[in-house]
Structures are given as C-alpha cells and as structure tokens.
C-alpha positions as CSV (number, residue, x, y, z in Angstrom):
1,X,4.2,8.4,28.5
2,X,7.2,10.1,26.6
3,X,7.5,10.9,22.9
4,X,8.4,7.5,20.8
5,X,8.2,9.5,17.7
6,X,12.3,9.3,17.3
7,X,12.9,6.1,18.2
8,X,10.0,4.5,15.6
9,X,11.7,6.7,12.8
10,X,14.3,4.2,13.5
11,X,12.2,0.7,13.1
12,X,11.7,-0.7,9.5
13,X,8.0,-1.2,10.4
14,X,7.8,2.7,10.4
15,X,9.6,3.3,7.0
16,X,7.6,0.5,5.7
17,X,4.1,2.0,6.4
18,X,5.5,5.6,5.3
19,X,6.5,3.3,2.1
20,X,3.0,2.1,1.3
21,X,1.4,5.3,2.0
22,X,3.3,7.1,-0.4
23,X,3.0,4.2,-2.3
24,X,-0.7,4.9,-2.4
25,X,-0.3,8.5,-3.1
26,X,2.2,7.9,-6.0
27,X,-0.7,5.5,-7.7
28,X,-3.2,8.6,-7.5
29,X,-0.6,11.0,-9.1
30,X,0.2,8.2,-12.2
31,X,-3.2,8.1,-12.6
32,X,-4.1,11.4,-13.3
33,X,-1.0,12.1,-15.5
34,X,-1.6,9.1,-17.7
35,X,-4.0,6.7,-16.9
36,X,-3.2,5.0,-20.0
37,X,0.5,4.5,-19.4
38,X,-0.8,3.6,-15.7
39,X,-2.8,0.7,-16.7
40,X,-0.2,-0.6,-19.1
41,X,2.7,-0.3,-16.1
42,X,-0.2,-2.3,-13.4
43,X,-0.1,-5.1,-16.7
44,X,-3.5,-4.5,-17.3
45,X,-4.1,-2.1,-20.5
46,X,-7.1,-0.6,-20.8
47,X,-9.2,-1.5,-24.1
48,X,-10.5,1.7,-24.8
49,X,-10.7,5.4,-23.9
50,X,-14.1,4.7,-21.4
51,X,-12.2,2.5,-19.3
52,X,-10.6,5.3,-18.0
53,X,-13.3,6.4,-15.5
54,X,-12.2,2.9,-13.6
55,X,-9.0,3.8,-13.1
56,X,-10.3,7.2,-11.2
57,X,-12.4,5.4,-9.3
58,X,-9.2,3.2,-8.4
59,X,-7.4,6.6,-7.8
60,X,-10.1,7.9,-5.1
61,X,-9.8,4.6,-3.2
62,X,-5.9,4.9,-3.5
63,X,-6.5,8.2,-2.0
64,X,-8.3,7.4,0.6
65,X,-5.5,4.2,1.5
66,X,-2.9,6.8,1.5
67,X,-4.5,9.2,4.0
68,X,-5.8,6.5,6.2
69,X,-2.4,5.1,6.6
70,X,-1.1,8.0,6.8
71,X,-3.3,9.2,9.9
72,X,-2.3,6.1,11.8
73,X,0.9,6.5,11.0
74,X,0.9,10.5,12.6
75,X,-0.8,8.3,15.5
76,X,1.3,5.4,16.2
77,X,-1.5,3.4,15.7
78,X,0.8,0.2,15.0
79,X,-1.4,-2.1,15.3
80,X,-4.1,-1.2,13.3
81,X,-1.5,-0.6,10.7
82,X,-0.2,-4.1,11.3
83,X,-3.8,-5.2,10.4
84,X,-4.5,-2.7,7.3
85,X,-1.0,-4.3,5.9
86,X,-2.2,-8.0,6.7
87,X,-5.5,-7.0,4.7
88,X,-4.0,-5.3,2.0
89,X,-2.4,-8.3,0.7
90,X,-5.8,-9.2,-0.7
91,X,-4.5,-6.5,-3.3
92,X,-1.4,-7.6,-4.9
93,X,-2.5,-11.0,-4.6
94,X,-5.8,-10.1,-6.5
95,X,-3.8,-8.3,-9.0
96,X,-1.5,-11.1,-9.4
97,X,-4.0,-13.1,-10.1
98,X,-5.6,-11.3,-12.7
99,X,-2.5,-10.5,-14.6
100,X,-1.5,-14.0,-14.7
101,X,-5.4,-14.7,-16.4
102,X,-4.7,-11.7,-18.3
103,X,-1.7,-13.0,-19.7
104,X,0.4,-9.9,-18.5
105,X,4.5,-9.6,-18.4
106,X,6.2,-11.0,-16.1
107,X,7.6,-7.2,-14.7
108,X,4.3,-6.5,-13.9
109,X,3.5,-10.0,-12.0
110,X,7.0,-9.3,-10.1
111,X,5.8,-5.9,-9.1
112,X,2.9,-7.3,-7.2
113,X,4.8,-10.3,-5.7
114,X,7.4,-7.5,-4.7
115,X,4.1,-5.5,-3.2
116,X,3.3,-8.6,-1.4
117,X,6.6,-9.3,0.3
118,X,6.5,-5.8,1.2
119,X,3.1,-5.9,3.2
120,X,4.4,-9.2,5.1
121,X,7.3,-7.1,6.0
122,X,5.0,-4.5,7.4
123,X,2.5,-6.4,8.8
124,X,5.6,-8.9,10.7
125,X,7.5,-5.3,11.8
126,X,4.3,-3.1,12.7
127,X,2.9,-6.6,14.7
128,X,6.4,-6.3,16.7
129,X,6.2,-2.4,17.2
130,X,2.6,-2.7,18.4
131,X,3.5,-5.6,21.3
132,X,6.3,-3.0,22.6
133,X,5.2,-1.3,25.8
134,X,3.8,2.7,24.8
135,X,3.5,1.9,21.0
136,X,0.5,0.4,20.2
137,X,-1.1,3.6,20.1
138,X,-4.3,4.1,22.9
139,X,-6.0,1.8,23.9
C-alpha cells in the first residue's frame, strides 16, 4: 500500500474534517478567552457569572472532539470520520433548536444551519473517500 497522504490533501472530504477539527479547537480557545462573549456569539447568553462552569465543561468535550478527529484524520480513518460527521449533526441541529426556543438572532441560527450543511458535506465526501480502494483506513 503506498502513501495516500498527498492525494487526500487534495479531496474536500479531507479539508472538511481538518475544518471541523479546528473548528472544535477554536470553540475551546473562545471559551477560555471569554466565555461570556462565547455564549452570546453560540445565541445563547449566559444568565449569570455561575453558568460559566457549563461552558468549560462544553470546552473539555470540544477538546476532546477536536483531538479525536484529529487522530483519525492523522490515520485516514475515513470512514469512521464519515460516521463522527453523520453523528455530529445531532449538535447544530440541537443547538438550532434551542436557539429558536430561546428566541436567539437569526446570525446565530444561520451559524448552526451553516454547521449543518457543513457536516453533510463531510459526511457525503468522507463516505466517498472511504469506499476508494487503500483509504478507508485498516480494516
């Protein structure tokens, strides 16, 4: 089996997943700048100084999304990162969802539709990388 690494680098599917890790790792960064402004961004402002806590504990499990991706990403584990962006849209949706009862702005409700378009992209160009002969990743 050769190395497939330069041709992935030239697939959307691969950007795409580099995308939503960084994505991930951006979330954990806002966070612990300002997890104030961070709330108010996600459409969702915080109603006092305790909530804060939450938003760490959001920030550990974006850590954790970030480094799992990125992991099968080093891999070329395509098709489990074909699934994990399938699953994930049980986020943006979710958060769509509770802005909207929330009554949040219509930026922030775009955001996650964007999110959401974004995943289905992955999971549609990650599905196709994984059916290719030598880059699913081992079997």
């Amino acid at each position: 089996m050769g190395d497939h690494g330069g041709v992935d680098r030239q697939r959307v599917g691969y950007w795409l997943a580099i995308l939503l890790a960084l994505s991930q790792f951006s979330n954990v960064i806002r966070v612990g700048l300002d997890a104030q402004a961070y709330s108010v961004a996600m459409g969702l402002p915080l109603d006092s100084a305790a909530d804060v806590a939450w938003l760490h504990v959001y920030a550990l499990r974006a850590l954790f999304l970030g480094g799992f991706a990125s992991v099968l990403i080093a891999s070329r584990q395509y098709r489990a990162l074909s699934m994990m962006a399938l699953l994930a849209l049980i986020m943006p949706l979710g958060d769509f969802w509770l802005i909207w009862q929330a009554g949040g702005s219509a930026p922030a409700l775009w955001r996650q539709a964007l999110i959401a378009a974004v995943l289905v992209a992955a999971w549609f160009s990650l599905g196709r990388m994984a059916r290719q002969p030598n880059r699913a990743g081992p079997a």
